[in-house]
C-alpha positions as CSV (number, residue, x, y, z in Angstrom):
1,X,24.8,-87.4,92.2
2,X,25.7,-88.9,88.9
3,X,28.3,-87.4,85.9
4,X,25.1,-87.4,83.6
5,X,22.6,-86.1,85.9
6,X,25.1,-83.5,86.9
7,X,25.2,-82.9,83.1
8,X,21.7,-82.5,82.6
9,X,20.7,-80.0,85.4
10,X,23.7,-78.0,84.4
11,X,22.0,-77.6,80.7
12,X,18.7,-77.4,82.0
13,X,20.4,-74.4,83.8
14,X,21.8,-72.4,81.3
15,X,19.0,-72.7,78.7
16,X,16.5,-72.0,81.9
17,X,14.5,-74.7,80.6
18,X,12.4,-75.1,84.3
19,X,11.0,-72.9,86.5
20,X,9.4,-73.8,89.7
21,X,5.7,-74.5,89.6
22,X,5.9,-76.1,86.3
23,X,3.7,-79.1,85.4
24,X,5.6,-80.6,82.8
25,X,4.3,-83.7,80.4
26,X,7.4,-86.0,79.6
27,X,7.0,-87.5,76.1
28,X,6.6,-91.0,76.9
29,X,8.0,-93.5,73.7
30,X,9.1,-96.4,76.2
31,X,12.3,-95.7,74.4
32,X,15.6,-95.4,76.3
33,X,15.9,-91.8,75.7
34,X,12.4,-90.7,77.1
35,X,12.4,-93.5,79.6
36,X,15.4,-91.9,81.1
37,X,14.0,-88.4,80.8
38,X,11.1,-90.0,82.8
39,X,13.4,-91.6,85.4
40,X,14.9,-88.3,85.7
41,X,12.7,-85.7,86.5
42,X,10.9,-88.3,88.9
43,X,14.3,-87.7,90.4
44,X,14.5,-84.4,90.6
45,X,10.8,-83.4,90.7
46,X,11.4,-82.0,94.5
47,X,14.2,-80.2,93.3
48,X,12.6,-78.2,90.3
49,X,9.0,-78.2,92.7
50,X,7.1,-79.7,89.7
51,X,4.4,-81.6,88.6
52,X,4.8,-84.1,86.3
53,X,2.9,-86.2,83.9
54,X,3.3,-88.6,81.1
55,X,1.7,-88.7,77.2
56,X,2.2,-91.5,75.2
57,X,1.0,-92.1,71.1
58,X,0.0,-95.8,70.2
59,X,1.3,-95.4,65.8
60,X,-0.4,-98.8,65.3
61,X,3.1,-99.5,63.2
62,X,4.8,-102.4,64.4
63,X,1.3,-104.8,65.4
64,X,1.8,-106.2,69.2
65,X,5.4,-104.7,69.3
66,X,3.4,-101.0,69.4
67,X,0.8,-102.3,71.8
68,X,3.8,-103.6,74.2
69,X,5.3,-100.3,74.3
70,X,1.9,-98.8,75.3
71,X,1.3,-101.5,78.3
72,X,5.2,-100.8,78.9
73,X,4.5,-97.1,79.4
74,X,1.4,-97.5,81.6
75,X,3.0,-100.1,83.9
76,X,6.3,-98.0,84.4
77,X,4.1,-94.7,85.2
78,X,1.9,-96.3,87.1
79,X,4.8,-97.4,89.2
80,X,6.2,-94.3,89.7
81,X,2.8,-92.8,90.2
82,X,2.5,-90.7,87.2
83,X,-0.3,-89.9,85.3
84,X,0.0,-91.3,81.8
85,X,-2.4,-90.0,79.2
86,X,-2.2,-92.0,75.9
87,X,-3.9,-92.7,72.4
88,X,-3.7,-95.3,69.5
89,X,-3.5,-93.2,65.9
90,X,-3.5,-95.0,62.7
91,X,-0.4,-93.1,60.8
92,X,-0.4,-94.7,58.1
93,X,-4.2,-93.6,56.7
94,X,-3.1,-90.6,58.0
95,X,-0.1,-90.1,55.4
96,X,-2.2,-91.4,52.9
97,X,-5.3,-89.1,53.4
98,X,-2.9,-86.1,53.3
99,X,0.2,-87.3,51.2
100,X,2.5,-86.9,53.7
101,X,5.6,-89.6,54.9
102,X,5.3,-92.3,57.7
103,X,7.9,-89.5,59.9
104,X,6.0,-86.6,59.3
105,X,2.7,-87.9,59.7
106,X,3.6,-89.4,63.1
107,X,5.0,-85.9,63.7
108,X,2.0,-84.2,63.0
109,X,0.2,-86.6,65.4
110,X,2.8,-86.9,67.9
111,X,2.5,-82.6,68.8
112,X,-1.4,-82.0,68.0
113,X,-1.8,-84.7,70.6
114,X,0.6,-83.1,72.8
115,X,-1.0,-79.6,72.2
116,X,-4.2,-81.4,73.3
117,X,-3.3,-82.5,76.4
118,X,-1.0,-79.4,77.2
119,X,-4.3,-77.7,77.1
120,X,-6.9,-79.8,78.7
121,X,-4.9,-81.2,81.9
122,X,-3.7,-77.6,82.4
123,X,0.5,-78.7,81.9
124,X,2.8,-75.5,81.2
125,X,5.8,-77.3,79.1
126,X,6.2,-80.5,77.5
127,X,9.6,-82.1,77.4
128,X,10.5,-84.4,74.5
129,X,13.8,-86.8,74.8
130,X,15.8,-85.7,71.7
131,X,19.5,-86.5,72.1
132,X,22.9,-84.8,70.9
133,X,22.9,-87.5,68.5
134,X,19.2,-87.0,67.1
135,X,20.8,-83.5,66.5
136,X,23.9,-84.2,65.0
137,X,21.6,-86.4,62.3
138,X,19.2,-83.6,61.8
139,X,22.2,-80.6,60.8
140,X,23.8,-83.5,58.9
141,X,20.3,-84.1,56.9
142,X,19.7,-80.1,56.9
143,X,23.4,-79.8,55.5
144,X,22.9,-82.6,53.0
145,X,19.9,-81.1,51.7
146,X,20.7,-77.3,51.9
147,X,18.4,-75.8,54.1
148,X,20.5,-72.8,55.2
149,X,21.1,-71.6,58.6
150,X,18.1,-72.5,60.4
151,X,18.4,-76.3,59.7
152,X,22.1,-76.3,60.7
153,X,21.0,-75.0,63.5
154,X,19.6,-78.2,64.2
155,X,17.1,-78.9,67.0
156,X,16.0,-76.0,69.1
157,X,16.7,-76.1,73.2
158,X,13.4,-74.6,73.4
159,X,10.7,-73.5,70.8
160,X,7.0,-72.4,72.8
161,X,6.0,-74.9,75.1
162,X,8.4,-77.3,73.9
163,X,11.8,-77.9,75.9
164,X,14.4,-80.8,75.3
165,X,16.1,-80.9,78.5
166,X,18.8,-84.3,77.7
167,X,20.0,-82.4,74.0
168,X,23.0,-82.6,75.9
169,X,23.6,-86.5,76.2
170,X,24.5,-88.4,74.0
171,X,23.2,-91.9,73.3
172,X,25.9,-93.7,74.8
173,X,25.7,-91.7,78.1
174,X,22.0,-92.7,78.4
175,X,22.3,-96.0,77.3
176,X,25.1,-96.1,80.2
177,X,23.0,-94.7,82.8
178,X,19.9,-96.5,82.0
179,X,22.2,-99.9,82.3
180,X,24.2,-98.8,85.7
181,X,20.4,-98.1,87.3
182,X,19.1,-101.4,85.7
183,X,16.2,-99.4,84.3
184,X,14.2,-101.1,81.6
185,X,13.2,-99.9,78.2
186,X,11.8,-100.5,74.6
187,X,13.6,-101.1,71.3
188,X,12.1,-100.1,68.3
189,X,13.7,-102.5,65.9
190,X,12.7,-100.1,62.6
191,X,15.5,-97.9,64.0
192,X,18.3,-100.5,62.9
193,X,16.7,-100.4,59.1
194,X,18.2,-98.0,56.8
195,X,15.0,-97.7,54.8
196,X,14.8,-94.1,56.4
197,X,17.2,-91.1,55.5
198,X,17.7,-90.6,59.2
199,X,18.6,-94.3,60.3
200,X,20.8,-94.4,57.6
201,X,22.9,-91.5,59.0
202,X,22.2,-93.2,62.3
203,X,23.8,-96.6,61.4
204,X,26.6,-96.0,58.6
205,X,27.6,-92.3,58.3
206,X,27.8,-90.6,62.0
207,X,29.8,-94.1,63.4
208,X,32.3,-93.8,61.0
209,X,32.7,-90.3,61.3
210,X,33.3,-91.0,65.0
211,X,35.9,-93.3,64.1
212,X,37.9,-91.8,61.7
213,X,37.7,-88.1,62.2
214,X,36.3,-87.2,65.4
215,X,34.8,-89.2,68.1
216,X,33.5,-86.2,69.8
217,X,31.5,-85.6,66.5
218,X,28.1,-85.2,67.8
219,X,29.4,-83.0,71.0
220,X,31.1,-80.7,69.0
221,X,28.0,-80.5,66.5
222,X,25.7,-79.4,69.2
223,X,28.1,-76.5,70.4
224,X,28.0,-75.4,66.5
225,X,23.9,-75.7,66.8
226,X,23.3,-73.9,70.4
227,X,26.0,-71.2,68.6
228,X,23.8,-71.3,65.1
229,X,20.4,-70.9,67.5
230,X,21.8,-67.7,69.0
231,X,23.2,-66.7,66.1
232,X,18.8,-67.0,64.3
233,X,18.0,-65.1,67.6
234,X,19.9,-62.5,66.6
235,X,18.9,-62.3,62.7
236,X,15.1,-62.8,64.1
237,X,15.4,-59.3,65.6
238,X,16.9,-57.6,62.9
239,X,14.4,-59.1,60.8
240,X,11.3,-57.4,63.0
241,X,12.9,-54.2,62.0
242,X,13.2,-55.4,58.4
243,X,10.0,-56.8,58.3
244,X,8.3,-52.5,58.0
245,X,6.8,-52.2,54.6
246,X,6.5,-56.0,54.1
247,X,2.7,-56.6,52.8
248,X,2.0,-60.4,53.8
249,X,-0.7,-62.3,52.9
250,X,-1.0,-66.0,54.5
251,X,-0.3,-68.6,52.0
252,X,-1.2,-66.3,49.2
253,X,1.8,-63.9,48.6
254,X,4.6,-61.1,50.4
255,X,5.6,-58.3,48.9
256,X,8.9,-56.6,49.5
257,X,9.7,-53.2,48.6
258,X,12.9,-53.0,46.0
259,X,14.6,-50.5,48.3
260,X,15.1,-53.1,50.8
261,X,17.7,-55.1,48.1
262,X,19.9,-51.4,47.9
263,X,19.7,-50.5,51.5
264,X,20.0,-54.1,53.7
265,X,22.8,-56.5,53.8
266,X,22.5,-59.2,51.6
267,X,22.8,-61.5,53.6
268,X,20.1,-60.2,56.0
269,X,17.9,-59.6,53.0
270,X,18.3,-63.5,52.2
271,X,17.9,-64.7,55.4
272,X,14.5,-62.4,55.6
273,X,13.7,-64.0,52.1
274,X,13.6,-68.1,53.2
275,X,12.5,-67.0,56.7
276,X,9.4,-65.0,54.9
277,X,8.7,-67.3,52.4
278,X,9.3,-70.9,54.5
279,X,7.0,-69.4,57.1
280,X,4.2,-67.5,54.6
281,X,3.6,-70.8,52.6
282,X,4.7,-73.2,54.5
283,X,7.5,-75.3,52.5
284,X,11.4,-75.3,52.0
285,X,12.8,-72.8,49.9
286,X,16.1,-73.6,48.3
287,X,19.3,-71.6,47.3
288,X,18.0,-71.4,44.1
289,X,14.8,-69.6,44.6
290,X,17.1,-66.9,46.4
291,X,19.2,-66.6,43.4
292,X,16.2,-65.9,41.0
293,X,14.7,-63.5,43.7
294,X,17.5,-61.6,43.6
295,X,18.3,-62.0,39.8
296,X,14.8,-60.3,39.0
297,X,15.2,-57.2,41.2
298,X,17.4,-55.8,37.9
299,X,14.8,-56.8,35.6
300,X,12.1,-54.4,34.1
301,X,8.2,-54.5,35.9
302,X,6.2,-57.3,34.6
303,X,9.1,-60.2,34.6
304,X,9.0,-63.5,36.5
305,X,10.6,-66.5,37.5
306,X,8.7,-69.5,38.8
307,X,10.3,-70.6,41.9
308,X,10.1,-74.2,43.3
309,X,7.2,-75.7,45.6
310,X,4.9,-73.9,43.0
311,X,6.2,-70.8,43.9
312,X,6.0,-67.4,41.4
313,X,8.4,-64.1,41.8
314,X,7.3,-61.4,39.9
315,X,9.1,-58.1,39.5
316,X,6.7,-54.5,40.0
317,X,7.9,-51.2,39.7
318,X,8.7,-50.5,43.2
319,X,8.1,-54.3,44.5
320,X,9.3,-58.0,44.7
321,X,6.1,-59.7,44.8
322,X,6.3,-63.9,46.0
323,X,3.3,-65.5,45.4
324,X,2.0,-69.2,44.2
325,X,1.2,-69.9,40.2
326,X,-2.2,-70.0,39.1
327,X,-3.2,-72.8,36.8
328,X,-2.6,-71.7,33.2
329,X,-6.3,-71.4,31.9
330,X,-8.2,-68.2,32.2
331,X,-11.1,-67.6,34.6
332,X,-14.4,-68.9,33.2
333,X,-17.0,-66.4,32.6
334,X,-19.9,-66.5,35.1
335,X,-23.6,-64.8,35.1
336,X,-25.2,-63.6,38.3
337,X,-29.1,-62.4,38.5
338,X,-30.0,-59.8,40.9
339,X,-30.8,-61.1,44.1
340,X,-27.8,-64.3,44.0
341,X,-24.4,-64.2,44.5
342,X,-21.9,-66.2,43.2
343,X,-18.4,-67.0,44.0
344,X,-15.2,-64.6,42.8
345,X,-11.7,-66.2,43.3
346,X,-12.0,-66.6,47.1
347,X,-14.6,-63.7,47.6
348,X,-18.4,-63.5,47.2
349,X,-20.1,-61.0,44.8
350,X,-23.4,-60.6,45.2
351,X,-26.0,-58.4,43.6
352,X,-29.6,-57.1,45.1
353,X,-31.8,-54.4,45.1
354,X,-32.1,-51.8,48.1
355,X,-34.1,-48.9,48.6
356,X,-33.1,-45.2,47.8
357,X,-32.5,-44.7,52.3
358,X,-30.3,-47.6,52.1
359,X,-27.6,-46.0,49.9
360,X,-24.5,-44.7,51.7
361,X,-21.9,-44.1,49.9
362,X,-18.4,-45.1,51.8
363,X,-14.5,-45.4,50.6
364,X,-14.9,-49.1,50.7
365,X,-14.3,-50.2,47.0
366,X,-15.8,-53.7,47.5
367,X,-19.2,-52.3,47.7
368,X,-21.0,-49.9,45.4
369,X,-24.7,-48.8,44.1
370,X,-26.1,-48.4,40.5
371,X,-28.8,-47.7,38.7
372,X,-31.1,-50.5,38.0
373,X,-33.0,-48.8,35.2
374,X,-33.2,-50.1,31.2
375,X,-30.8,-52.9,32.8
376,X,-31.1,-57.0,31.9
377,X,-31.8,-59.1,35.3
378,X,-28.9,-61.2,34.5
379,X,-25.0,-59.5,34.6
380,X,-21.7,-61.4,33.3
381,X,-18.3,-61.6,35.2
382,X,-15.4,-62.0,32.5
383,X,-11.3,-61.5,33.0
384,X,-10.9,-58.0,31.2
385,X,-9.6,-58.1,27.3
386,X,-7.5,-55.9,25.5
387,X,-9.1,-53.4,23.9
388,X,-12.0,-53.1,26.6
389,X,-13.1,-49.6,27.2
390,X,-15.2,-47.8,29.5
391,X,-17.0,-44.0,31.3
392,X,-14.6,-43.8,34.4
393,X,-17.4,-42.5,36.6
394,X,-17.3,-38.6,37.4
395,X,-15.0,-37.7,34.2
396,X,-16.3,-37.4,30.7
397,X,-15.3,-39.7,27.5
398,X,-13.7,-43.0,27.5
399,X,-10.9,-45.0,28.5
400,X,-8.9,-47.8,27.7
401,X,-9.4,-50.4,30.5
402,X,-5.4,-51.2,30.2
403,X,-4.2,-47.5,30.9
404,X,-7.2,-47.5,33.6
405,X,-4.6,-50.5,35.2
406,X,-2.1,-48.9,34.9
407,X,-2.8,-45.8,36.2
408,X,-3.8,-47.3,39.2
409,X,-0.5,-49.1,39.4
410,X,-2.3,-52.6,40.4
411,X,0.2,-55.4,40.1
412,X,1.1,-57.5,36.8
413,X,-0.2,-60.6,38.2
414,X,-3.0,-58.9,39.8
415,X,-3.6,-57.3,37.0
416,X,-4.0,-60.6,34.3
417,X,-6.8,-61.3,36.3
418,X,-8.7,-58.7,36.9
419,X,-12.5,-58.9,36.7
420,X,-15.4,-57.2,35.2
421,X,-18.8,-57.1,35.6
422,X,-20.6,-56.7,32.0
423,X,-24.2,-55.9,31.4
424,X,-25.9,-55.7,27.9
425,X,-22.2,-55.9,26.3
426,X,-21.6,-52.6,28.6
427,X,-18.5,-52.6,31.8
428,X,-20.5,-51.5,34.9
429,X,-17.8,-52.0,37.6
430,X,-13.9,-52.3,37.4
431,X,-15.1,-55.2,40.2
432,X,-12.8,-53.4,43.5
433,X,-12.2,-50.7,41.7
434,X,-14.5,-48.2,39.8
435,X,-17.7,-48.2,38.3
436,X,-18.6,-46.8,34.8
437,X,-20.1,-43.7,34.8
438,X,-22.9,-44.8,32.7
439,X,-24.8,-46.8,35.4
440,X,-24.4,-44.2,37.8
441,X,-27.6,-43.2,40.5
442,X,-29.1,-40.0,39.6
443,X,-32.2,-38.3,41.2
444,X,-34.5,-39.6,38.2
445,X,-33.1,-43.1,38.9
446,X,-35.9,-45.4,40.1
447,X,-34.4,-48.7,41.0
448,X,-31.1,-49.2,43.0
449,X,-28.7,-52.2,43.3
450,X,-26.4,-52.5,45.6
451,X,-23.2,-54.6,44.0
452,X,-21.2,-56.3,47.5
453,X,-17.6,-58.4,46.7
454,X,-16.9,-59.9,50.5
C-alpha cells in the first residue's frame, strides 16, 4: 500500500468519515483531485464494504473543453463500472438571473444537484475532492477578508452529508500518485488565470510563501483549521445554552436580551452575534457590525445603528433587536370594504360579516368582532400619527395612542409602523392589539364583523 493511500485511510479514520454500508457519490470534475478520489475508493470499496457512485455537473463554461470533461467522466466510470449520473447547467444565466458570481453560482448548482441525487438514487454521503491546498486558499481568503473564526477555520472535514476524505493531500501528493499509476485526468485551463481571487492565491501568493517562509505552509495550515473546527464545535455548544431567551425570526430579525452583554463572555457573546446574524439572514457580517452591536447596548431605548448587508440594530429597554432597514417612505394608506381583504406588510387582513353564533371570543389578538351598526362599508388602514387618540375598550375616556405603545412596551421599530384601522375618521382596532371601545358588540348590536390579520 502506498505513502498517500496510507495517508488517506488514516484521515478517513480519525474524522470517521466512512462507515460500512455507505453508498457514497464521489464528485466527479474529471479533475486530478476527484479523479483520484475516484481511483481510490474503487480501491478500497471492499475494504470500507461500500457502494459507490459518480455525479458529474456539465457548467457549459469552457465550449467543447466542458463537454470533453463530461465524455472523460462517463468513459472512466464506465470503465470502472460505476454509475455516473450527470447534467449540463447553464451558470452563467444562472448568476445573472440571481446576481450572483460565476463561483458561487456553480456552487449553488454544483450541491442542489448533489442533494438531488443524494435523495433519489438513495446514496448516504457524498464526497467532494477538496485538497489541503484548496484549504490553505480558503483561510487565506477568509483571513484576508476578516470573516472571524469560522472562515479560518477553513473547509469542514465533514458538514451533513458532505465528507472530504483527501483534505489531507496536498496537490503535489496527488499529482504524484496520479503520475506513478499513469491515471489520466482533466485540466481546466481557467485555473492558471488570475482573474479569480482564489487562482490568484493559487498561482502567486501560497508558492512564494512555500518558498520563502515555509514549505510546509499548506500542512501546517490544515492542523490550525481541524484545531479552529473543534475549537467552533465547542463554541456551537455553548452557544445552544446561550441561544435561551433568543427570539429569532428567519430573515426578518433576533432579538437578544441586554442581560446576555453583563453576564456572557464577550467573546462568546460575539461569536453568538455573527454566528446568529450570518445564519438568520444569510450574509457576512463584519468586525464592524460587532463593534456597533455592542456600542449601542450603553445607549438609551430607541437608538440605532445601521449595520452592513442592509442590516439595522436597534436598542430596547431590555433588548438588542437585529433586524433589516425598511425603505424610508411611510406605508401607503389602504381602504378595505367588508367582505375583501387586502394585504398588511406580509399578513392578510380581511374584513366580513358573521352571524351573532359565530362569535367566540379567544386570546388571539389577530382576530376580533365589532359592531357593524351606523358603520361606512368601506374602512381605511393608515400608520398611526402623533396625536391620535382613542376608547381602549373595557375602560372609560380616552387615550393617547403613543402612551397606548408604550404601555404595551412594543418595540421602537415596531412601533413606527404600527397600523390602524380607521372608520368615519374614528380608530376601531390598534390592528394586533386592541380595539376601541366604541365599536364594541353589545346585545342591541345587529350586524357583526369579524376583523381577521393572518
Amino acid at each position: 500500500m502506498k505513502a498517500t493511500e496510507q495517508k488517506v485511510i488514516r484521515f478517513i479514520k480519525e474524522n470517521n468519515l466512512i462507515s460500512e454500508g455507505d453508498r457514497v457519490l464521489i464528485a466527479l470534475s474529471g479533475g486530478p483531485d476527484s479523479v483520484f478520489l475516484l481511483h481510490f475508493f474503487n480501491k478500497f470499496k471492499s475494504k470500507y464494504k461500500i457502494v459507490l457512485g459518480a455525479v458529474h455537473i456539465n457548467h457549459l463554461l469552457r465550449g467543447n473543453d466542458s463537454d470533453r470533461d463530461e465524455i472523460f467522466c462517463k468513459a472512466i466510470c464506465n470503465e470502472l463500472d460505476i454509475p455516473i449520473y450527470t447534467v449540463k447547467a447553464n451558470v452563467k444565466l444562472y448568476a445573472k438571473r440571481n446576481k450572483h458570481s460565476l463561483e458561487i453560482a456553480g456552487r449553488n448548482i454544483r450541491y442542489d444537484f448533489f442533494e438531488k441525487i443524494l435523495s433519489t438514487k438513495k446514496y448516504s454521503k457524498i464526497a467532494t475532492a477538496h485538497n489541503a491546498d484548496d484549504n490553505a486558499e480558503t483561510v487565506l481568503l477568509n483571513l484576508i477578508k476578516g470573516t472571524g473564526i469560522n472562515g479560518i477555520a477553513g473547509i469542514p472535514v465533514k458538514r451533513d452529508k458532505i465528507i472530504r476524505p483527501i483534505l489531507c493531500l496536498s496537490k503535489k501528493e496527488i499529482l504524484e500518485y496520479l503520475e506513478d499509476n499513469k491515471f489520466e485526468y482533466r485540466i481546466d485551463e481557467s485555473n492558471l488565470s488570475n482573474e479569480y481571487e482564489r487562482n490568484f492565491l493559487r498561482n502567486n501568493v501560497i508558492p512564494l510563501i512555500q518558498k520563502n517562509l515555509n514549505p510546509s505552509f499548506t500542512e501546517n495550515i490544515l492542523n490550525s483549521s481541524l484545531n479552529f473546527q473543534r475549537l467552533n464545535l465547542f463554541l456551537e455548544k455553548m452557544m445552544v445554552q446561550l441561544k435561551s431567551g433568543i427570539d429569532i425570526k428567519k430573515n426578518k430579525y433576533l432579538a437578544l436580551p441586554v442581560k446576555h452583554f453583563e453576564i456572557v463572555d464577550e467573546f462568546l457573546i460575539s461569536q453568538l452575534l455573527k454566528t446568529l446574524i450570518d445564519k438568520n439572514f444569510n450574509l457576512q457580517s463584519n468586525s464592524d457590525d460587532l463593534k456597533k452591536i455592542f456600542l449601542i447596548k450603553n445607549k438609551q431605548a430607541g437608538k440605532s445603528e445601521e449595520l452592513s448587508n442592509n442590516l439595522l440594530v436597534l436598542k430596547e429597554r431590555d433588548k438588542i433587536i437585529i433586524t433589516k432597514k425598511k425603505p424610508g417612505k411611510k406605508n401607503a394608506d389602504k381602504s378595505i370594504q367588508i367582505g375583501k381583504s387586502v394585504k398588511v406588510n406580509d399578513k392578510n387582513l380581511s374584513i366580513n360579516q358573521v352571524i351573532k353564533s359565530k362569535v367566540k371570543i379567544g386570546k388571539n389578538k389577530n382576530i376580533e368582532f365589532i359592531s357593524g351598526d351606523n358603520i361606512n362599508d368601506v374602512f381605511t388602514i393608515r400608520t398611526w400619527q402623533n396625536g391620535d387618540k382613542f376608547y381602549p375598550i373595557g375602560m372609560k375616556g380616552t387615550k393617547k395612542l403613543s402612551d397606548y405603545l408604550n404601555e404595551i412596551k412594543i418595540d421602537s421599530f415596531q412601533k413606527k409602523n404600527q397600523l390602524v384601522l380607521i372608520n368615519n375618521g374614528k380608530i376601531v382596532w390598534i390592528i394586533g392589539h386592541r380595539l376601541d371601545d366604541r365599536f364594541k358588540i353589545t346585545s342591541q348590536t345587529k350586524r357583526i364583523l369579524k376583523l381577521c390579520l393572518n
